[in-house]
N, C-alpha and C positions, 0 to 999 in steps of 0.2 A: 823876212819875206821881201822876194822884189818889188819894185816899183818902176814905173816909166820914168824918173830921174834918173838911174844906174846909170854906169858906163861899164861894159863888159867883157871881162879878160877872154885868156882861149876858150871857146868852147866847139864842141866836136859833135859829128852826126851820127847818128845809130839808125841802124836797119837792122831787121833782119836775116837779110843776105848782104851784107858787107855793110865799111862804113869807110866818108870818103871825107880827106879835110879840105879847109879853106884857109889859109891864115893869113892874117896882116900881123904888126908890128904891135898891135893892142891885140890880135888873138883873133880869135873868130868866137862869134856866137851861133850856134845850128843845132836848131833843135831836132831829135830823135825824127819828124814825116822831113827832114831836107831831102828835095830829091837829089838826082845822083847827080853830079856838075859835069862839064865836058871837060875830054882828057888833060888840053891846058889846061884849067883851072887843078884841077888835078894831080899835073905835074906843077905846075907852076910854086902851091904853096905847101912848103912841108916841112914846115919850123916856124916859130914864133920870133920873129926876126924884123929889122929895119928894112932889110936887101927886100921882102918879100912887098913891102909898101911901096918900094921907089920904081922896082919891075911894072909892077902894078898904073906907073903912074898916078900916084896919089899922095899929099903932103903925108909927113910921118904923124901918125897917130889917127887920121880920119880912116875910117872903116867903110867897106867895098860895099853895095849895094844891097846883098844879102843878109850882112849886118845890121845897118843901117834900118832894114825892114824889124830886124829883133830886136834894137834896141829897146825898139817901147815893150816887148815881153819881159826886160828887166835881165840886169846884169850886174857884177860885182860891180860896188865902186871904188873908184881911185884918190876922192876926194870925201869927205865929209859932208855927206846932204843938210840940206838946209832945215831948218826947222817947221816945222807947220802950223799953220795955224792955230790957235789951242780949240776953236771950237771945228775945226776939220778933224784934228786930234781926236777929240771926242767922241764924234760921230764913229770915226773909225773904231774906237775901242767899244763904242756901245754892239755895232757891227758885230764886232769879232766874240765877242760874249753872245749875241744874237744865234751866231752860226756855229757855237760851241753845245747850244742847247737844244740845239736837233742837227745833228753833223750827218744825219742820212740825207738831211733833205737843202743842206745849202753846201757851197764849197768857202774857201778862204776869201773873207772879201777882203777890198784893195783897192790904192788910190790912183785912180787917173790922175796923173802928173800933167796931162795936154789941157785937160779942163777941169782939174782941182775938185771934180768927184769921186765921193766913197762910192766904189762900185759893189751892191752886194748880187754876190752870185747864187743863185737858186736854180737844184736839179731835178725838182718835182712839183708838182702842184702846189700841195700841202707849201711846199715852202715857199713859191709864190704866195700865199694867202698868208700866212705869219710874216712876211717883209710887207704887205703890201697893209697888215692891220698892226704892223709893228709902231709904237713911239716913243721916239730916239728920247735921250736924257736932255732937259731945256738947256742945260751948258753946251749945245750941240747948234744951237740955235743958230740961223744964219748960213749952219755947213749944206754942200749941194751932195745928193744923191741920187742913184738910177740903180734900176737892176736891171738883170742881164741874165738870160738863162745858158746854165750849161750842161756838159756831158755826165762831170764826173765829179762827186762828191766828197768833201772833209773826209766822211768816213772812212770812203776808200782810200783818199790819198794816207789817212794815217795808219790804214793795214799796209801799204807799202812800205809808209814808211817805217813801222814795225819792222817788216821783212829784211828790207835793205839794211837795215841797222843788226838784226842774226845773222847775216850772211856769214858764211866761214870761206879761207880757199878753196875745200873740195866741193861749195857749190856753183860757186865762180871767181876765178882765178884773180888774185888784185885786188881783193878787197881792201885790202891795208891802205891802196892810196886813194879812199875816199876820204875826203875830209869834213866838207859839211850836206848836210841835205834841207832844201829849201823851200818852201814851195814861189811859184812864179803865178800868180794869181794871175795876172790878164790873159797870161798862154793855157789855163789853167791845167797845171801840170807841176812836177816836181824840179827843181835843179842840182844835180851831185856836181858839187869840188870835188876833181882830182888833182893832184901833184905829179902824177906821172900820166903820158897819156899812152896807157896800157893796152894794145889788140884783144887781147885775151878775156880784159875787164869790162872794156867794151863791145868786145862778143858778145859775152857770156848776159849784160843786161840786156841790150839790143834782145836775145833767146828769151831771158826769162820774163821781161815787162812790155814787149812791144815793140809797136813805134814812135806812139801817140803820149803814152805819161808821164818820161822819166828825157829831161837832158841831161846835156854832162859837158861841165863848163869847165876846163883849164885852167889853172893857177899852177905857174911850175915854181912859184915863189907863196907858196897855199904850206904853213908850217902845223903843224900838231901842236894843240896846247895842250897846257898840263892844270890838274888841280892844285888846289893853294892851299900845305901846312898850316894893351896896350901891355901893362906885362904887369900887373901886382889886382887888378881887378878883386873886388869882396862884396858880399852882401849886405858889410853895414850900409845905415844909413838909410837911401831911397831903394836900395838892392844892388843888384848884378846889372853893368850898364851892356850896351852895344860895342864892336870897335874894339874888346878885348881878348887875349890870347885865352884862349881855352885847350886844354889835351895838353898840356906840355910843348905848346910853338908850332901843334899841329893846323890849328885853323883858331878862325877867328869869330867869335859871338855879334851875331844880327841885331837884333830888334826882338824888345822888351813886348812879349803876350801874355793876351790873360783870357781865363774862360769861366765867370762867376768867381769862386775864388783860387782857384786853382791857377798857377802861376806858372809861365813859360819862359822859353828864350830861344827864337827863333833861329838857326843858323840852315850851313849848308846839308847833306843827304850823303856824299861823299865823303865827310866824318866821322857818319855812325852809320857803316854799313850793316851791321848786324846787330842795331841797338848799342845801349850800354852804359856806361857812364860818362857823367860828364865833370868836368873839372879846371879850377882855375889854379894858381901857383899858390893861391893861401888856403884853399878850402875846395870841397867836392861842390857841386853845383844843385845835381841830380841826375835823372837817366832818360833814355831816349827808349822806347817802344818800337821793337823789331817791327817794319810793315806799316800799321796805323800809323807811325809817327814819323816816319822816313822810305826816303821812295828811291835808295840806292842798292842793286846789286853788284857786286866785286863782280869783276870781267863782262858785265853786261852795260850795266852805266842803270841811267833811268828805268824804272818800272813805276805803274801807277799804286799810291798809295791799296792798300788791302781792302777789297768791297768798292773800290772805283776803277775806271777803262779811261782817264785823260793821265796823258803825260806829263806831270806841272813841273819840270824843270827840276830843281837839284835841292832839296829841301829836307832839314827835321827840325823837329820841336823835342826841344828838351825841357821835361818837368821837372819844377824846380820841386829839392827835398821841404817840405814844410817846417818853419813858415817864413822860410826864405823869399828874399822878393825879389820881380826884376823891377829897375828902377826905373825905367820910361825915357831914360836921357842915353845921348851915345858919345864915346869919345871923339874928339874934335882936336885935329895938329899933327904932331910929328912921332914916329914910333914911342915914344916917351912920354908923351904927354899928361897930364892929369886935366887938359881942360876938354868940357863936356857940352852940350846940348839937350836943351827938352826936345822930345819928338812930339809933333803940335797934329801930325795927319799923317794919312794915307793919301799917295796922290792921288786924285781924281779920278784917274786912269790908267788901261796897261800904255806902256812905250810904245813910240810913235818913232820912225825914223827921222833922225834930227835930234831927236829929245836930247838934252844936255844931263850928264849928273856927276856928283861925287863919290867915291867907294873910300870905304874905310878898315883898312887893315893893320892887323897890328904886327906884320912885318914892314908894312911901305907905310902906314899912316895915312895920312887924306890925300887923296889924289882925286884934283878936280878936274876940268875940259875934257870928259870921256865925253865924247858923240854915238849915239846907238845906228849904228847900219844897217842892220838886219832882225827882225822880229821874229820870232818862232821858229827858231834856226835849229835843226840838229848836231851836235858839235863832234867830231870823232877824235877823241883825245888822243897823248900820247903813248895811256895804260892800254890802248883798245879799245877803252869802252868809247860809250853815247851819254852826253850827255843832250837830253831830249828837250825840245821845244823851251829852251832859253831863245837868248835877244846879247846881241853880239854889240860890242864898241867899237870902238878906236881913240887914240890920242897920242901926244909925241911930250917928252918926258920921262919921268920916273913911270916904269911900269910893275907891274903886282906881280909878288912873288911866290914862291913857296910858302903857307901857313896864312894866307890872307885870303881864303876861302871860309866863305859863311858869315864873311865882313856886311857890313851895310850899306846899303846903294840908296843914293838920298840925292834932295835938292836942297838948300841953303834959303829959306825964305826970307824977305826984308826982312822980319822983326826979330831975327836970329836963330828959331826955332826950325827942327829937320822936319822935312816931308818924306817920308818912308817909299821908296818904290821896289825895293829889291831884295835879294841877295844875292852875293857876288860869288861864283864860282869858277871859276877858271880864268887862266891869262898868259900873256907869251908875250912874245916879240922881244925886241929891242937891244938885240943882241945880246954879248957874254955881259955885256957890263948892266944889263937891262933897264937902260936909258933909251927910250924912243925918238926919232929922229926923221925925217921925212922920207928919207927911204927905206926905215925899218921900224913902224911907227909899235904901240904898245897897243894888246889886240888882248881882248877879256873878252867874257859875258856871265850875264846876271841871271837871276830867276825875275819872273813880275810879280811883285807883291799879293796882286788878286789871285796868284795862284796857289799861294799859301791860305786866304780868306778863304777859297772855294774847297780847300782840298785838307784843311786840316782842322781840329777843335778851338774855338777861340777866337779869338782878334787880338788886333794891335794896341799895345798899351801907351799912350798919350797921357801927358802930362800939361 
């Protein structure tokens, strides 16, 4: 989700009846009602380029007037946001569970970056009156808030967003170079990454969504991620830990659940597309439940679990065979490792942009300084599919590989023990040698823990 901190690559205008660019050297940002500019402007910019700032008269990298106006609409960043407050944090996450629990009547709330309030937006009465007898979690204490009424509602942005994510060529040309879809709360409206900036593609949305709900922001350096394939993992002992190679080097095991007595092991959705088995290199595990227990279709990406309508990111539960246990702990070090971790909690909350964490896979092992960018982000991989309402990183280093999917996404607390916030499903960048570097940093994203609480049997097993 954006925020008035972003800084924002190319983005381009949609109409109706045509569409017209703007570009400086960091891009343009123009949302879908930009009106039409005069023929200079025009001609002036039409490529994402230095020559296009310096014509312009203006130092390289500051943005022309009509940007400047969208920046606070929110735009990709180029830097790693800062962290927030933890009781602003808070507030927001309580928010965003607020407006998940009747999505007819509020939209995506979102932080004012100019005055460091949670804005929640409400599209009807009814939802004025639940924000206005709502009360936030006391960890929240201290954060400021306002509401703000708007047009158009959670619910419909995520039939959009449904839509946009089916689309095929013969219903609008260029699908292939969408990359992510976002929502921009304060403009309250959608934003598609593309990679190309396609006529045809921006036709064909301009015809089918408007002018009003959908931008389309530029990234010609915007790459496709892929899904992610400790290595002798077993159930003696305290059980089956976290951080371990499950399928044969295809992915990697989450976090240890349980529900009464019945025994779980959390990972990613994108390993048990159709259910099935599950397995370590010394012993079988147990099996995964087509639908109730995973929310991945082949060539589709995300679907909501079976008997629910929310999108929770990339997720299954595999039951362990009885009376196998998962052990509570996760592996901790370097692809080899034998040292571990108790898991002590659930974080407090979903992710906040800024929020810091570790991922643990058992191709790349612990990889820490991830920064989260973007919250409830739709991801368009490099199979075609979507993966749905994950939360996006960044970091420069060893990045995540093949088979380090369905790893565990954690904080490191003082007294040594993990705090659960994730699972990790997809990642890129960093070139061939996939080391991140400041021009080509290393780019994932996770699921948020609560969306495993809300959306599956059980809870998190803590030690």
């Amino acid at each position: 989700m954006l925020d008035g901190r972003s800084v924002p690559k190319c983005e381009r205008a949609l109409s109706g009846s045509g569409h017209h660019r703007h570009l400086s050297n960091r891009g343009i940002y123009a949302s879908t009602h930009v009106r039409r500019r005069s023929r200079r402007h025009r001609r002036r910019g039409h490529a994402c380029r230095d020559t296009g700032a310096r014509r312009a008269g203006r130092r390289a990298g500051e943005l022309p007037a009509p940007q400047r106006a969208a920046r606070a609409a929110g735009g990709r960043q180029d830097t790693a946001p800062k962290q927030l407050p933890e009781a602003t944090a808070q507030r927001l996450s309580d928010a965003r569970h607020l407006a998940e629990s009747a999505p007819g009547d509020f939209a995506y709330p979102w932080l004012d970056a100019a005055t460091g309030e949670v804005v929640i937006d409400t599209t009807t009465e009814r939802g004025a009156g639940l924000a206005g007898a709502w009360r936030a979690d006391a960890r929240s204490a201290g954060a400021r808030q306002r509401l703000r009424t708007v047009r158009t509602s959670m619910a419909r942005f995520e039939q959009l967003r449904d839509d946009i994510t089916r689309l095929t060529p013969a219903a609008v040309a260029g699908t292939g170079h969408i990359r992510t879809i976002e929502p921009d709360s304060a403009a309250n409206r959608l934003v598609l990454t593309v990679d190309t900036l396609d006529d045809a593609l921006l036709d064909g949305l301009a015809k089918r969504y408007g002018s009003e709900l959908v931008a389309v922001r530029y990234e010609p350096d915007a790459t496709a991620l892929s899904n992610q394939g400790r290595q002798n993992d077993t159930s003696a002992g305290p059980g089956f830990y976290g951080g371990a190679d499950i399928n044969s080097d295809n992915c990697t095991s989450g976090f240890s659940w349980y529900g009464g007595t019945t025994q779980y092991m959390l990972t990613a959705g994108h390993c048990f597309p159709t259910g099935g088995g599950a397995w370590v290199p010394t012993e079988n595990m147990g099996f995964v439940t087509q639908s109730s227990r995973e929310n991945w279709n082949s060539g589709v990406g995300t679907v909501p679990f079976s008997g629910q309508s929310v999108n929770r990111g990339d997720l299954a539960l595999i039951q362990l065979d009885s009376p196998k246990q998962a052990g509570g702990y996760i592996y901790r070090g370097d692809t080899n490792s034998s040292t571990s971790a108790p898991v002590k909690e659930m974080w407090s909350r979903s992710p906040a942009s800024g929020d810091q964490f570790c991922s643990g896979g058992q191709r790349t092992g612990e990889q820490c300084g991830w920064v989260v960018t973007s919250v409830g982000i739709d991801e368009h991989l490099t199979t075609g599919e979507w993966s749905r309402n994950t939360n996006k990183a960044t970091k420069q280093g060893q990045c995540t590989i093949g088979g380090d999917s369905g790893g565990p996404v954690y904080t490191v607390r003082g007294d040594g023990g993990i705090a659960a916030k994730g699972i990790w499903n997809y990642g890129g960048g960093g070139g061939s040698d996939n080391w991140g570097g400041a021009l080509d940093p290393c780019s994932g994203g996770f699921t948020d823990i609560w969306q495993a609480f809300y959306g599956l049997p059980g809870q998190l097993k803590t030690v």
